[in-house]
C-alpha positions in Angstrom: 87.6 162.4 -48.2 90.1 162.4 -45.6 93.7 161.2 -46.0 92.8 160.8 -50.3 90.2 158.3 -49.4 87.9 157.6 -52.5 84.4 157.7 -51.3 81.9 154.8 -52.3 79.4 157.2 -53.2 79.7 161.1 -54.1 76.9 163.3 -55.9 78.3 166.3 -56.7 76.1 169.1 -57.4 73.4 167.0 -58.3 69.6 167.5 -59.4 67.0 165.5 -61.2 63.9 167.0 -63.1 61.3 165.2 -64.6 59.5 165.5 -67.7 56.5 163.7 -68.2 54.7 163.6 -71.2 52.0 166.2 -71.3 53.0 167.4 -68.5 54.7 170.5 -66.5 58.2 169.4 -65.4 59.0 169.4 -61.7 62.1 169.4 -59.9 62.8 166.2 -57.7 65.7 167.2 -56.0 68.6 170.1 -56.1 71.8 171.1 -55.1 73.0 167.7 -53.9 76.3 167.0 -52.2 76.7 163.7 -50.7 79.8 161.5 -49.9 79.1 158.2 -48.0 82.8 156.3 -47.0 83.2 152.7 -47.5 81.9 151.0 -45.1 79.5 153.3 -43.6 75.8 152.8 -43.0 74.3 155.9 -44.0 70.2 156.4 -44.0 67.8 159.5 -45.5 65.3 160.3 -44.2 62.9 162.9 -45.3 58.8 163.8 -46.2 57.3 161.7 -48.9 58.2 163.0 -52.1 61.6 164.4 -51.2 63.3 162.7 -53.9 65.0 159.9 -51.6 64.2 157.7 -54.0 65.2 159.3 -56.6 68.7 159.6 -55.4 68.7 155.5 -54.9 68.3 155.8 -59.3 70.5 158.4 -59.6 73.0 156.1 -57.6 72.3 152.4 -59.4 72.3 154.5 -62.9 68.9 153.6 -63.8 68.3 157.6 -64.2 71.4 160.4 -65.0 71.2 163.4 -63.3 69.9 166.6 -65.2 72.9 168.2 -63.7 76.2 167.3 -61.4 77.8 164.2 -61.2 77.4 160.6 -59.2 80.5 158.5 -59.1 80.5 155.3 -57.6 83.9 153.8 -56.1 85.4 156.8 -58.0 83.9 155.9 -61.5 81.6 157.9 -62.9 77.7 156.5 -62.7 76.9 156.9 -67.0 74.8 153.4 -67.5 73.0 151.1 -65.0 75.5 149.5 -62.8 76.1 145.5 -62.0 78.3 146.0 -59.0 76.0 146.7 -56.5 72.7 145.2 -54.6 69.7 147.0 -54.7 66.4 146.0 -52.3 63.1 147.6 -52.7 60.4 147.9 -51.0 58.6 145.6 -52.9 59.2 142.1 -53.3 61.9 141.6 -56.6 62.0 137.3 -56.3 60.4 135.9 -59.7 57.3 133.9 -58.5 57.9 131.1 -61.1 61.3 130.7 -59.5 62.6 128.9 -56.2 64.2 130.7 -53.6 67.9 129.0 -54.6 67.0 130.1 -57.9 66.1 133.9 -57.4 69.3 134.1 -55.6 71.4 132.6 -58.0 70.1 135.0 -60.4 72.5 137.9 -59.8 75.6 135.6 -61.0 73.6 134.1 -64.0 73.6 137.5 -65.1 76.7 138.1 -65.0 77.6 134.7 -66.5 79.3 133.1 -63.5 78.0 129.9 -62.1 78.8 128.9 -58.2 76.3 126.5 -56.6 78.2 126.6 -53.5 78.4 130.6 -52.7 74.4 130.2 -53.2 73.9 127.6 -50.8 75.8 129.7 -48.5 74.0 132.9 -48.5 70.4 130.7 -48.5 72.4 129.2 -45.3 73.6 132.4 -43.7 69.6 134.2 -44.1 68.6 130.7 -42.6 66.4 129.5 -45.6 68.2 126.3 -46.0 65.2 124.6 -45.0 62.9 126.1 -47.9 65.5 126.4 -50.8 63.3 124.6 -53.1 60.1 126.8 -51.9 58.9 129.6 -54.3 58.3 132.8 -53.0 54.0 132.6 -52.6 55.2 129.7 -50.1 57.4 131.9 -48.3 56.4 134.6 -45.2 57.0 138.1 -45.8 60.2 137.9 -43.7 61.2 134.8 -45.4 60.8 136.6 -49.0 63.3 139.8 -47.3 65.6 137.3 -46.3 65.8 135.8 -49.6 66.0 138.8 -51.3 69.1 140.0 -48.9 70.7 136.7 -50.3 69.6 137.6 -53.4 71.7 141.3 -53.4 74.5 139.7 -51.6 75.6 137.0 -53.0 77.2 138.5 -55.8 79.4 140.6 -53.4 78.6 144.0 -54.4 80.7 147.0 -53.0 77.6 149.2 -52.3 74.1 148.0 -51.1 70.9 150.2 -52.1 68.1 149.8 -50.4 64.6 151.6 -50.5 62.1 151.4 -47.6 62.4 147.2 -47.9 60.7 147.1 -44.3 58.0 148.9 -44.5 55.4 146.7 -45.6 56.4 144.1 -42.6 54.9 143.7 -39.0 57.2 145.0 -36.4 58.1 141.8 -34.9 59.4 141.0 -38.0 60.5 144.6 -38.9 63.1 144.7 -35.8 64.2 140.6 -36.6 65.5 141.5 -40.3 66.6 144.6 -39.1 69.1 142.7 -36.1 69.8 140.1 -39.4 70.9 143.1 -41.5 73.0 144.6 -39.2 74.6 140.6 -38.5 75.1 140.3 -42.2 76.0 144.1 -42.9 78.6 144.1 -39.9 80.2 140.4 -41.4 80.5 142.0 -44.6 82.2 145.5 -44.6 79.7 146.6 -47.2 78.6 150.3 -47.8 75.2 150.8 -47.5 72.7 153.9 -48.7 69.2 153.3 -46.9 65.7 154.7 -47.4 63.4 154.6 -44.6 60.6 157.1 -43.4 61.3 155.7 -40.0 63.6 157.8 -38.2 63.9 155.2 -35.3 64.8 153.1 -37.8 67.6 155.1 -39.2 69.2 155.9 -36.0 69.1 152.3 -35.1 70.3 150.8 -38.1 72.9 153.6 -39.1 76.6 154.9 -38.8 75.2 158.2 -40.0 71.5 160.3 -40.9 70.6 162.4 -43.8 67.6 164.6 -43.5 66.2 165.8 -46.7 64.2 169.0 -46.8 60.3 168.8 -48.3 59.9 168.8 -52.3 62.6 170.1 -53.9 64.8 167.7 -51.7 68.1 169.0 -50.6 70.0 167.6 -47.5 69.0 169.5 -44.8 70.9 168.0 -42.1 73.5 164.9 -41.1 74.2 163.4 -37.5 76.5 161.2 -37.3 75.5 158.2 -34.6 77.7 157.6 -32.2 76.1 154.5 -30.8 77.8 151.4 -30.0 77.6 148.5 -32.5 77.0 145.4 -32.0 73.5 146.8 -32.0 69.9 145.0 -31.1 67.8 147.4 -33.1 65.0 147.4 -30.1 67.2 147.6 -26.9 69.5 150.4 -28.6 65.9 152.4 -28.8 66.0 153.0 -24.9 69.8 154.4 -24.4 70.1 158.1 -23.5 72.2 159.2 -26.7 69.8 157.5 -28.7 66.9 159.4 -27.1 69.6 162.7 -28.0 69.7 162.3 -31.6 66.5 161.1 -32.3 65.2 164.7 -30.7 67.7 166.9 -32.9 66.9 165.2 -36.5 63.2 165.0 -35.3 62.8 168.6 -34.9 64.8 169.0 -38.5 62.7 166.4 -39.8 59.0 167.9 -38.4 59.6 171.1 -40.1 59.8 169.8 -43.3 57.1 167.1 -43.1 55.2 170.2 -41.9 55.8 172.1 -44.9 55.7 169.0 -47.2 51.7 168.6 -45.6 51.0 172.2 -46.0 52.0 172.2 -49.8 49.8 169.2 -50.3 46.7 171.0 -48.8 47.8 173.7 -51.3 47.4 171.6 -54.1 44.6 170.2 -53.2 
């Protein structure tokens, strides 16, 4: 990094194979080099089954690498690691559990105990109101919102997410996408996104990684060079935005391309 800067992420030569039982192995993703500063809002993008995902695991330590290295804030990744968020797309709140008690869950834990820095992220994802709610009483917003109070409160350095819109409406796609931002600009966190969406990630982003089809490898990275504060849905209709969304797109339809035409093949 530039100037000695420790990165908050680096993958260093990095792939992943996996062997299922009873099963040929298959290589996820290769030859990975990846460095994301603190600070920086950095999305992938790439076809389904490119291994973005995979490198979310690789990241948090819930899977080693076969080869290469992952260091987060300069420490080597070797066991599942407690200081940072992670969001998926699915919903990760306990049903039998309020919403002020699935985001207290992150400090329990890690055996700290603060009522008050709860009751302030439940406040600042404005679910005050419903704090004693449990998620099946919650909208599908609602449950997001939780669950970025949820990853947050425990002030992680680096914030993983995987796809955690996706299964929204787009009304309330582009609302958690504007509270993100609000919260992710407040909070100086580093943050590693997976969408398929590549308005999304050109919206939402300091920076875009394009993965090429199955083996993944990065492909490509723009760097955008959009003003922030950003409304996720007005930024759509600027001129540079229109720019880079047509140099990653022909990038990114080449390998969704191939990533179709392999499937056919397997077929």
């Amino acid at each position: 990094m530039a100037g000695g800067e420790v990165a908050a992420v680096t993958l260093r030569g990095v792939s992943k194979t996996y062997r299922p039982p009873q099963k040929r192995p298959y290589l996820a993703i290769t030859d990975i080099d990846l460095d994301i500063p603190t600070g920086r809002f950095v999305s992938v993008v790439g076809p389904s089954g490119c291994g973005k995902s995979t490198l979310l695991s690789l990241v948090s330590g819930l899977l080693p690498p076969t080869t290469g290295e992952v260091t987060l804030n300069g420490t080597p990744v070797r066991e599942v690691r407690t200081d940072l968020g992670f969001i998926f797309q699915r919903d990760a709140l306990l049903p039998w559990r309020t919403v002020r008690e699935n985001v207290a869950l992150p400090l329990r834990f890690r055996g700290r105990s603060d009522r008050a820095r709860v009751e302030e992220w439940i406040t600042r994802v404005g679910l005050a109101p419903f704090a004693d709610n449990y998620p099946h009483e919650l909208s599908g917003g609602m449950r997001k919102r939780a669950q970025l109070a949820q990853s947050l409160v425990a002030d992680p350095a680096v914030l993983l997410m995987d796809e955690p819109f996706s299964a929204l409406d787009v009304q309330t796609r582009n609302l958690m996408e504007n509270e993100l931002l609000t919260l992710w600009g407040a909070s100086g966190k580093t943050v590693l996104f997976i969408t398929h969406d590549l308005e999304e990630a050109i919206a939402l982003s300091d920076e875009i990684v394009v993965m090429t089809a199955g083996p993944g490898r990065i492909k490509a990275r723009y760097t955008v060079d959009l003003p922030r504060p950003r409304n996720v849905t007005e930024i759509r209709f600027s001129p540079a935005f229109a720019t880079i969304y047509e140099h990653a797109w022909n990038d990114l339809r080449d390998e969704v391309e191939r990533s179709y035409q392999r499937s056919l093949q397997r077929s």
